[in-house]
C-alpha positions as CSV (number, residue, x, y, z in Angstrom):
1,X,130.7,-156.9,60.8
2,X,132.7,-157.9,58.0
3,X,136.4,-159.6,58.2
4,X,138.1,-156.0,57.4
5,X,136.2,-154.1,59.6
6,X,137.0,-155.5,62.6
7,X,140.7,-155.6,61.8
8,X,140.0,-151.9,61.2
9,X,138.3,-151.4,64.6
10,X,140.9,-153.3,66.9
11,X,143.8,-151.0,64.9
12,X,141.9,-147.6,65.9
13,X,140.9,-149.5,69.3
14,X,144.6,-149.2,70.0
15,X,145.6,-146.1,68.8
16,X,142.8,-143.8,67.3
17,X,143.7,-140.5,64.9
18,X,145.4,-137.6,67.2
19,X,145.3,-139.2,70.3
20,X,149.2,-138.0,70.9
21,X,148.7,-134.5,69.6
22,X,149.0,-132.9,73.6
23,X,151.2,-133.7,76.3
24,X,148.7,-132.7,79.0
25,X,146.6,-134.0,81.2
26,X,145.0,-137.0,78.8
27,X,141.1,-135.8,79.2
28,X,141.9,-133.0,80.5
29,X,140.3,-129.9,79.0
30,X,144.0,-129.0,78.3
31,X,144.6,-132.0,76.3
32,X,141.5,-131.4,74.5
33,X,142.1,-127.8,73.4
34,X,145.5,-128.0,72.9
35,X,144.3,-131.4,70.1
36,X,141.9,-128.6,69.1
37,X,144.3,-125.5,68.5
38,X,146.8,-128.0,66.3
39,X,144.4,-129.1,64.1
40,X,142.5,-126.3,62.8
41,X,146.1,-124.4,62.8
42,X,147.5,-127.4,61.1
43,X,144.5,-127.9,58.7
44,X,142.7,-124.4,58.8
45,X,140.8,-125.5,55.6
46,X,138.6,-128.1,57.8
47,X,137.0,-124.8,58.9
48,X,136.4,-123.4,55.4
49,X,134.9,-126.7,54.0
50,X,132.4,-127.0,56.8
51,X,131.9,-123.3,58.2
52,X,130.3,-124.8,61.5
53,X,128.6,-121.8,62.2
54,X,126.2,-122.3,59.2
55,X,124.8,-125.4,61.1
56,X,123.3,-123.9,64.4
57,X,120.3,-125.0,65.8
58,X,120.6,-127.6,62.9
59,X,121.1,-131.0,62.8
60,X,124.3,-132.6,61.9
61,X,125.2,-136.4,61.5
62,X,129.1,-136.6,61.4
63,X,130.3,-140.2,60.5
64,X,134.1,-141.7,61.8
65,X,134.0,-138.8,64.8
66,X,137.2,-140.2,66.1
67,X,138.4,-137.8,69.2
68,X,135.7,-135.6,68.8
69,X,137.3,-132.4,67.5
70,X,134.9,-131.2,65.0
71,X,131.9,-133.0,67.1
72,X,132.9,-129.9,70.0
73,X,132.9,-127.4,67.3
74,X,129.7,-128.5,65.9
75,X,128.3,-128.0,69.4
76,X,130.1,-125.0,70.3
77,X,128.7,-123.3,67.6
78,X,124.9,-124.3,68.3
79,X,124.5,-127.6,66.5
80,X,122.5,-130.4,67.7
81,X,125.0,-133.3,67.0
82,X,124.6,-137.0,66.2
83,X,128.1,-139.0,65.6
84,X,128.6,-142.5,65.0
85,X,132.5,-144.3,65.2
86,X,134.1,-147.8,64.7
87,X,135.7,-147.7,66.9
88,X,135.4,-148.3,71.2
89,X,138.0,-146.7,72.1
90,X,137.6,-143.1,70.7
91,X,133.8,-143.6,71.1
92,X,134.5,-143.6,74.6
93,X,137.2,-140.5,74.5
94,X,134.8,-138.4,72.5
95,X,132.0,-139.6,75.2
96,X,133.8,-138.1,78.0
97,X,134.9,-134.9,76.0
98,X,131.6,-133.9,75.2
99,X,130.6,-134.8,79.2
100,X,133.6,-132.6,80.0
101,X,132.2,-129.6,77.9
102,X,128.8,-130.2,79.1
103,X,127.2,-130.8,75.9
104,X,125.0,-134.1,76.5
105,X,122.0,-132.2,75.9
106,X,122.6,-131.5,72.1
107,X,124.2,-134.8,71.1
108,X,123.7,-138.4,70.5
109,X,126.7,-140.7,70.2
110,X,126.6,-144.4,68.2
111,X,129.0,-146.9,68.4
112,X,128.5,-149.0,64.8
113,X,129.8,-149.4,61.5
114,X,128.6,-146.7,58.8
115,X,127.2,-149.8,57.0
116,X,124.9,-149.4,59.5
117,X,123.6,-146.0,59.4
118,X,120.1,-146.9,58.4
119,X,119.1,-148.9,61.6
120,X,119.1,-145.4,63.1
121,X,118.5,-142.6,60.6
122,X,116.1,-142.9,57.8
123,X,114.6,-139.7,55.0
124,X,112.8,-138.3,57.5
125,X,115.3,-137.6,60.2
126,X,115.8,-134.1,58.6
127,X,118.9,-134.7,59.0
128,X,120.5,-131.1,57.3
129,X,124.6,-132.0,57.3
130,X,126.1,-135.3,57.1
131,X,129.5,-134.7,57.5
132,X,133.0,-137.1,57.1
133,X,136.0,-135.8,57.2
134,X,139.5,-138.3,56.6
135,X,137.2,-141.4,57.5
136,X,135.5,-143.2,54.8
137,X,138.9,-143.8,52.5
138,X,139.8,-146.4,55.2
139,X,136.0,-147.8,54.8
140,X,136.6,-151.9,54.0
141,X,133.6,-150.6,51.6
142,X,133.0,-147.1,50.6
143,X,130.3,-147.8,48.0
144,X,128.1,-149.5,50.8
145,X,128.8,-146.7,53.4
146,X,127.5,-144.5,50.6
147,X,124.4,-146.4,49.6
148,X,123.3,-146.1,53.2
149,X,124.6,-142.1,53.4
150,X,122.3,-141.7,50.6
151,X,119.3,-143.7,52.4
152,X,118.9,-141.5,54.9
153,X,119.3,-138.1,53.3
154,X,116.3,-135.8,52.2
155,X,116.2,-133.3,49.5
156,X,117.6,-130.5,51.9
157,X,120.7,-132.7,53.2
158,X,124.1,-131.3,52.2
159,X,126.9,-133.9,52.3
160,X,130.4,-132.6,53.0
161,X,133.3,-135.6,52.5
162,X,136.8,-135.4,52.8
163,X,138.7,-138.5,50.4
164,X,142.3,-138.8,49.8
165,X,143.7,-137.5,46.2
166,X,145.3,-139.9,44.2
167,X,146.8,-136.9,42.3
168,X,148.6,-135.0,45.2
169,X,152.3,-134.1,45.9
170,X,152.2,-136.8,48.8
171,X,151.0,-139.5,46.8
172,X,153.8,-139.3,44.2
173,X,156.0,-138.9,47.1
174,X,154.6,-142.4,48.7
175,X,154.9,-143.8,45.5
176,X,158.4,-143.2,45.3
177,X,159.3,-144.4,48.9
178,X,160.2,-140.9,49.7
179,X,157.2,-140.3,52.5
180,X,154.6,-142.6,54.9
181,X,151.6,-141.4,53.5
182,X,149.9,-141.8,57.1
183,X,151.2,-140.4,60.3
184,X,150.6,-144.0,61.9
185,X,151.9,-147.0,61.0
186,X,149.6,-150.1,59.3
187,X,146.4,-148.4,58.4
188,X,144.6,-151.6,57.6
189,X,142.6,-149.9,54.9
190,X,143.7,-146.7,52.8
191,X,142.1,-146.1,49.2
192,X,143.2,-142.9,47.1
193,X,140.7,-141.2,44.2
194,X,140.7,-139.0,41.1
195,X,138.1,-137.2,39.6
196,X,136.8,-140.1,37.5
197,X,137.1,-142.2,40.7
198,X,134.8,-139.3,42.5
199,X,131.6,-138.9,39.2
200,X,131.7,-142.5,39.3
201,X,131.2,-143.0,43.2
202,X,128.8,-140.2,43.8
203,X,126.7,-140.8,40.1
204,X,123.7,-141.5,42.3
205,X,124.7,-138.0,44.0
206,X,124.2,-134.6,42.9
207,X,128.1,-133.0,43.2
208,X,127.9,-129.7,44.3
209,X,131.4,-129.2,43.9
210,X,134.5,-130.9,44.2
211,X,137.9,-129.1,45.6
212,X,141.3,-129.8,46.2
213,X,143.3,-128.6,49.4
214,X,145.9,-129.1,51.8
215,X,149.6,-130.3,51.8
216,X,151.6,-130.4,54.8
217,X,154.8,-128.4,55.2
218,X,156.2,-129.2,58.0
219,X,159.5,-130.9,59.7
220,X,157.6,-134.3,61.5
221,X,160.0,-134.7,64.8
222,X,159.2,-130.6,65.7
223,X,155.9,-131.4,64.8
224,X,155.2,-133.7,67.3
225,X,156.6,-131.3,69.7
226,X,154.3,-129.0,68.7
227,X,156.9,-126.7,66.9
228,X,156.1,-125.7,63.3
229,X,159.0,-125.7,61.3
230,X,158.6,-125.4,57.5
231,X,160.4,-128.6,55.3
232,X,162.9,-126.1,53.6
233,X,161.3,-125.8,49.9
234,X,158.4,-124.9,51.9
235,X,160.3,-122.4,53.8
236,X,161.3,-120.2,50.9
237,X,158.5,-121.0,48.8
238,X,156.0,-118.0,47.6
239,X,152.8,-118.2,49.1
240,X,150.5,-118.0,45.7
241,X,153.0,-120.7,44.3
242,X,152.3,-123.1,47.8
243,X,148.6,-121.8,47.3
244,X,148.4,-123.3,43.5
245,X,149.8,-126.6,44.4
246,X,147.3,-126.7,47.0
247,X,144.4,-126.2,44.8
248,X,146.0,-128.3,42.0
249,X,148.3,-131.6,44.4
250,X,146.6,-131.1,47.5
251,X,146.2,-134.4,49.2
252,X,142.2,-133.9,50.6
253,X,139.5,-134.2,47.9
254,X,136.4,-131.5,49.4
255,X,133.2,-133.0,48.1
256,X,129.9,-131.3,48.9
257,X,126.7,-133.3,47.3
258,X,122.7,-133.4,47.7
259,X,120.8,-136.1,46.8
Protein backbone atom coordinates (compact mmCIF):
# COMPACT_ATOMS: atom_id res chain seq x y z
CA UNK A 1 0.00 0.00 0.00
CA UNK A 2 1.28 3.16 -1.17
CA UNK A 3 2.36 6.32 1.24
CA UNK A 4 -1.18 8.16 0.42
CA UNK A 5 -3.16 5.42 0.84
CA UNK A 6 -2.58 4.64 4.10
CA UNK A 7 -2.87 8.28 5.23
CA UNK A 8 -6.16 7.85 3.46
CA UNK A 9 -7.19 4.71 5.38
CA UNK A 10 -6.19 5.87 9.02
CA UNK A 11 -8.36 9.35 8.10
CA UNK A 12 -11.62 7.19 7.17
CA UNK A 13 -10.41 4.62 10.02
CA UNK A 14 -11.38 7.59 12.29
CA UNK A 15 -14.24 8.89 10.99
CA UNK A 16 -15.75 7.25 7.81
CA UNK A 17 -18.58 9.11 5.34
CA UNK A 18 -22.07 9.43 7.35
CA UNK A 19 -21.22 7.90 10.32
CA UNK A 20 -23.01 10.97 12.32
CA UNK A 21 -26.08 11.10 10.06
CA UNK A 22 -28.46 9.39 13.17
CA UNK A 23 -28.59 9.97 16.70
CA UNK A 24 -29.87 6.48 17.56
CA UNK A 25 -28.79 3.59 18.81
CA UNK A 26 -25.19 3.37 16.77
CA UNK A 27 -25.85 -0.25 14.93
CA UNK A 28 -28.96 -0.19 15.68
CA UNK A 29 -31.40 -0.92 12.85
CA UNK A 30 -32.66 2.70 13.83
CA UNK A 31 -29.40 4.20 13.10
CA UNK A 32 -29.15 2.41 9.99
CA UNK A 33 -32.42 3.40 8.40
CA UNK A 34 -32.62 6.61 9.66
CA UNK A 35 -28.58 6.98 7.62
CA UNK A 36 -30.71 5.41 4.93
CA UNK A 37 -33.86 7.67 4.74
CA UNK A 38 -31.32 10.96 4.77
CA UNK A 39 -29.42 10.06 2.04
CA UNK A 40 -31.59 8.97 -0.63
CA UNK A 41 -33.98 12.08 0.58
CA UNK A 42 -30.88 14.17 0.58
CA UNK A 43 -29.42 12.73 -2.72
CA UNK A 44 -32.58 11.06 -4.49
CA UNK A 45 -30.55 11.02 -7.72
CA UNK A 46 -28.22 8.05 -6.21
CA UNK A 47 -31.43 6.03 -6.97
CA UNK A 48 -31.91 7.29 -10.57
CA UNK A 49 -28.26 6.70 -11.58
CA UNK A 50 -28.19 3.17 -10.33
CA UNK A 51 -31.99 1.93 -10.39
CA UNK A 52 -31.09 -1.04 -7.89
CA UNK A 53 -33.96 -2.95 -8.92
CA UNK A 54 -32.47 -3.56 -12.43
CA UNK A 55 -29.63 -5.66 -10.71
CA UNK A 56 -31.64 -8.62 -9.00
CA UNK A 57 -30.52 -11.88 -8.99
CA UNK A 58 -27.39 -10.15 -10.61
CA UNK A 59 -24.13 -9.58 -9.56
CA UNK A 60 -22.79 -6.31 -8.41
CA UNK A 61 -19.20 -5.36 -7.29
CA UNK A 62 -19.49 -1.92 -5.46
CA UNK A 63 -16.02 -0.35 -4.75
CA UNK A 64 -15.40 2.34 -1.47
CA UNK A 65 -18.82 0.78 0.24
CA UNK A 66 -18.21 2.85 3.19
CA UNK A 67 -21.33 2.38 5.75
CA UNK A 68 -23.01 0.23 3.54
CA UNK A 69 -26.01 2.21 2.45
CA UNK A 70 -26.29 1.30 -1.19
CA UNK A 71 -24.64 -2.29 -0.29
CA UNK A 72 -28.37 -2.88 1.84
CA UNK A 73 -30.19 -1.54 -1.15
CA UNK A 74 -28.37 -3.64 -3.54
CA UNK A 75 -29.50 -6.65 -1.43
CA UNK A 76 -32.82 -5.57 -0.56
CA UNK A 77 -33.67 -5.50 -3.95
CA UNK A 78 -32.32 -9.07 -4.86
CA UNK A 79 -28.70 -8.51 -5.71
CA UNK A 80 -25.95 -10.81 -4.97
CA UNK A 81 -23.36 -8.20 -3.61
CA UNK A 82 -19.53 -8.18 -3.48
CA UNK A 83 -18.00 -4.80 -1.87
CA UNK A 84 -14.54 -4.04 -1.25
CA UNK A 85 -13.37 -0.70 1.33
CA UNK A 86 -10.11 1.01 2.56
CA UNK A 87 -10.90 1.30 5.17
CA UNK A 88 -11.19 -1.07 8.75
CA UNK A 89 -13.39 0.66 10.32
CA UNK A 90 -16.49 1.01 8.00
CA UNK A 91 -15.53 -2.46 6.71
CA UNK A 92 -16.37 -3.64 9.96
CA UNK A 93 -19.69 -1.19 10.34
CA UNK A 94 -20.98 -2.42 7.02
CA UNK A 95 -20.04 -6.11 8.29
CA UNK A 96 -22.35 -5.97 11.12
CA UNK A 97 -25.14 -4.07 9.07
CA UNK A 98 -25.48 -6.50 6.60
CA UNK A 99 -25.38 -9.33 9.72
CA UNK A 100 -28.04 -7.16 11.22
CA UNK A 101 -30.32 -7.43 8.04
CA UNK A 102 -29.59 -10.95 7.62
CA UNK A 103 -28.03 -10.76 4.28
CA UNK A 104 -24.72 -12.93 4.65
CA UNK A 105 -25.93 -15.25 2.18
CA UNK A 106 -25.92 -12.85 -0.91
CA UNK A 107 -22.73 -10.95 -0.15
CA UNK A 108 -19.07 -11.02 0.09
CA UNK A 109 -17.15 -8.27 1.85
CA UNK A 110 -13.13 -7.31 1.07
CA UNK A 111 -11.12 -5.33 3.00
CA UNK A 112 -8.20 -3.89 0.25
CA UNK A 113 -7.30 -1.16 -1.81
CA UNK A 114 -9.13 -0.90 -5.29
CA UNK A 115 -5.58 -1.27 -6.72
CA UNK A 116 -6.20 -4.50 -5.83
CA UNK A 117 -9.26 -5.61 -7.42
CA UNK A 118 -7.64 -8.15 -9.67
CA UNK A 119 -6.32 -10.50 -6.89
CA UNK A 120 -10.00 -11.27 -6.54
CA UNK A 121 -12.07 -10.67 -9.64
CA UNK A 122 -10.86 -11.35 -13.01
CA UNK A 123 -13.09 -11.29 -16.93
CA UNK A 124 -14.77 -14.14 -16.00
CA UNK A 125 -16.38 -13.31 -12.84
CA UNK A 126 -19.53 -12.12 -14.76
CA UNK A 127 -19.42 -9.65 -12.85
CA UNK A 128 -22.79 -7.42 -14.42
CA UNK A 129 -22.42 -3.82 -12.32
CA UNK A 130 -19.43 -2.44 -10.94
CA UNK A 131 -20.51 0.39 -9.09
CA UNK A 132 -18.63 3.65 -7.14
CA UNK A 133 -20.28 6.17 -6.03
CA UNK A 134 -18.25 9.56 -4.21
CA UNK A 135 -15.18 7.14 -3.71
CA UNK A 136 -12.54 6.99 -6.31
CA UNK A 137 -11.96 11.10 -6.58
CA UNK A 138 -10.17 10.59 -3.21
CA UNK A 139 -8.18 7.50 -4.93
CA UNK A 140 -4.13 8.49 -4.22
CA UNK A 141 -4.48 7.01 -8.08
CA UNK A 142 -7.51 6.95 -10.00
CA UNK A 143 -5.89 5.84 -13.36
CA UNK A 144 -4.62 2.61 -11.56
CA UNK A 145 -8.01 1.91 -9.77
CA UNK A 146 -9.34 2.07 -13.33
CA UNK A 147 -6.77 -0.09 -15.09
CA UNK A 148 -7.72 -2.78 -12.64
CA UNK A 149 -11.80 -1.83 -12.92
CA UNK A 150 -11.26 -2.43 -16.46
CA UNK A 151 -9.28 -5.90 -15.89
CA UNK A 152 -11.96 -7.55 -14.58
CA UNK A 153 -14.98 -6.41 -16.55
CA UNK A 154 -16.49 -8.52 -19.51
CA UNK A 155 -18.35 -7.29 -22.48
CA UNK A 156 -21.72 -7.29 -20.57
CA UNK A 157 -20.33 -5.27 -17.39
CA UNK A 158 -21.91 -1.77 -16.95
CA UNK A 159 -19.78 0.61 -14.87
CA UNK A 160 -21.72 3.35 -13.03
CA UNK A 161 -19.08 6.11 -11.25
CA UNK A 162 -19.81 9.07 -9.44
CA UNK A 163 -16.62 11.87 -9.81
CA UNK A 164 -16.63 15.33 -8.53
CA UNK A 165 -17.31 18.28 -11.16
CA UNK A 166 -14.82 20.69 -11.51
CA UNK A 167 -17.46 22.90 -13.17
CA UNK A 168 -20.23 23.05 -10.39
CA UNK A 169 -21.69 25.87 -8.28
CA UNK A 170 -19.77 24.46 -5.19
CA UNK A 171 -16.56 24.34 -6.75
CA UNK A 172 -16.51 28.10 -7.61
CA UNK A 173 -17.86 28.63 -4.26
CA UNK A 174 -14.61 26.66 -2.68
CA UNK A 175 -12.57 28.44 -4.90
CA UNK A 176 -13.62 31.64 -3.53
CA UNK A 177 -13.43 30.63 0.26
CA UNK A 178 -17.04 30.97 0.43
CA UNK A 179 -17.90 26.96 1.16
CA UNK A 180 -15.85 23.63 2.57
CA UNK A 181 -16.24 21.66 -0.27
CA UNK A 182 -16.40 18.36 2.02
CA UNK A 183 -18.68 17.91 4.94
CA UNK A 184 -15.44 16.66 6.93
CA UNK A 185 -12.53 18.28 7.65
CA UNK A 186 -8.80 17.15 5.86
CA UNK A 187 -9.81 14.81 3.16
CA UNK A 188 -6.28 13.66 2.47
CA UNK A 189 -7.07 13.21 -1.18
CA UNK A 190 -9.84 15.15 -3.29
CA UNK A 191 -9.39 15.53 -7.23
CA UNK A 192 -12.25 17.45 -9.27
CA UNK A 193 -12.91 16.71 -13.36
CA UNK A 194 -14.37 18.23 -16.55
CA UNK A 195 -15.40 16.68 -19.50
CA UNK A 196 -11.96 16.58 -21.12
CA UNK A 197 -10.70 15.37 -17.75
CA UNK A 198 -13.53 12.35 -18.05
CA UNK A 199 -12.73 11.19 -22.48
CA UNK A 200 -9.33 11.35 -21.41
CA UNK A 201 -9.60 8.99 -18.16
CA UNK A 202 -12.09 6.53 -19.56
CA UNK A 203 -10.40 6.58 -23.52
CA UNK A 204 -9.84 2.84 -22.88
CA UNK A 205 -13.74 2.86 -21.90
CA UNK A 206 -16.69 2.89 -23.95
CA UNK A 207 -18.81 6.15 -22.29
CA UNK A 208 -22.28 5.39 -22.23
CA UNK A 209 -23.09 8.64 -21.07
CA UNK A 210 -21.99 11.25 -18.96
CA UNK A 211 -24.51 13.41 -16.67
CA UNK A 212 -24.41 16.08 -14.34
CA UNK A 213 -26.59 16.24 -11.03
CA UNK A 214 -26.96 17.36 -7.62
CA UNK A 215 -26.36 20.58 -5.55
CA UNK A 216 -27.16 20.88 -2.00
CA UNK A 217 -29.64 23.47 -0.77
CA UNK A 218 -29.67 23.31 2.47
CA UNK A 219 -28.81 25.36 5.89
CA UNK A 220 -25.72 22.79 7.44
CA UNK A 221 -26.39 23.31 11.41
CA UNK A 222 -30.38 22.14 10.74
CA UNK A 223 -28.98 19.66 8.62
CA UNK A 224 -27.18 17.93 11.01
CA UNK A 225 -30.25 17.93 13.14
CA UNK A 226 -31.95 16.41 10.56
CA UNK A 227 -34.08 19.53 9.66
CA UNK A 228 -34.18 20.52 5.99
CA UNK A 229 -34.13 24.06 5.67
CA UNK A 230 -33.56 25.56 2.19
CA UNK A 231 -30.23 28.24 2.08
CA UNK A 232 -32.61 31.29 1.15
CA UNK A 233 -31.87 31.64 -2.82
CA UNK A 234 -32.72 28.19 -2.74
CA UNK A 235 -35.88 28.83 -0.86
CA UNK A 236 -37.48 31.11 -3.45
CA UNK A 237 -35.89 29.69 -6.29
CA UNK A 238 -38.11 28.10 -9.25
CA UNK A 239 -37.86 24.54 -9.51
CA UNK A 240 -37.01 24.17 -13.45
CA UNK A 241 -34.38 27.12 -12.77
CA UNK A 242 -32.75 24.82 -9.55
CA UNK A 243 -33.42 21.81 -12.02
CA UNK A 244 -31.09 23.51 -14.97
CA UNK A 245 -28.33 24.35 -12.64
CA UNK A 246 -28.45 20.94 -11.63
CA UNK A 247 -27.98 19.50 -14.98
CA UNK A 248 -25.56 22.22 -16.03
CA UNK A 249 -23.29 23.11 -12.08
CA UNK A 250 -24.22 20.06 -10.41
CA UNK A 251 -21.31 18.97 -8.31
CA UNK A 252 -21.59 14.80 -9.10
CA UNK A 253 -20.29 13.73 -12.62
CA UNK A 254 -22.80 10.34 -13.52
CA UNK A 255 -20.67 8.13 -15.71
CA UNK A 256 -22.02 4.88 -17.01
CA UNK A 257 -19.31 2.95 -19.40
CA UNK A 258 -18.73 -0.81 -20.88
CA UNK A 259 -15.65 -1.94 -21.86
Amino acid sequence: MNKLNKISKRYWNKQPCNIKHSKKKFLSKEYFNEISKKRYFVESHIKDFVQFSKWKNKKVLEIGFGIGTDAIEFLKNGAYYYGIELSDKSFDITKARINLFNYNNKSKLINDEAENLNKYFNSNSNLDLIYSFGVLHHSSSLKKCLKSIRSIMNKKTICKIMLYAKNSYKYFLMKDNLIRYEAQKGVPVIDFYNIDDLNQLFKKFKILEIKQDFIFPYKIKPYKRNKYYKIDHFKYMKKDIFNSLKKNLGEHLLITLKK
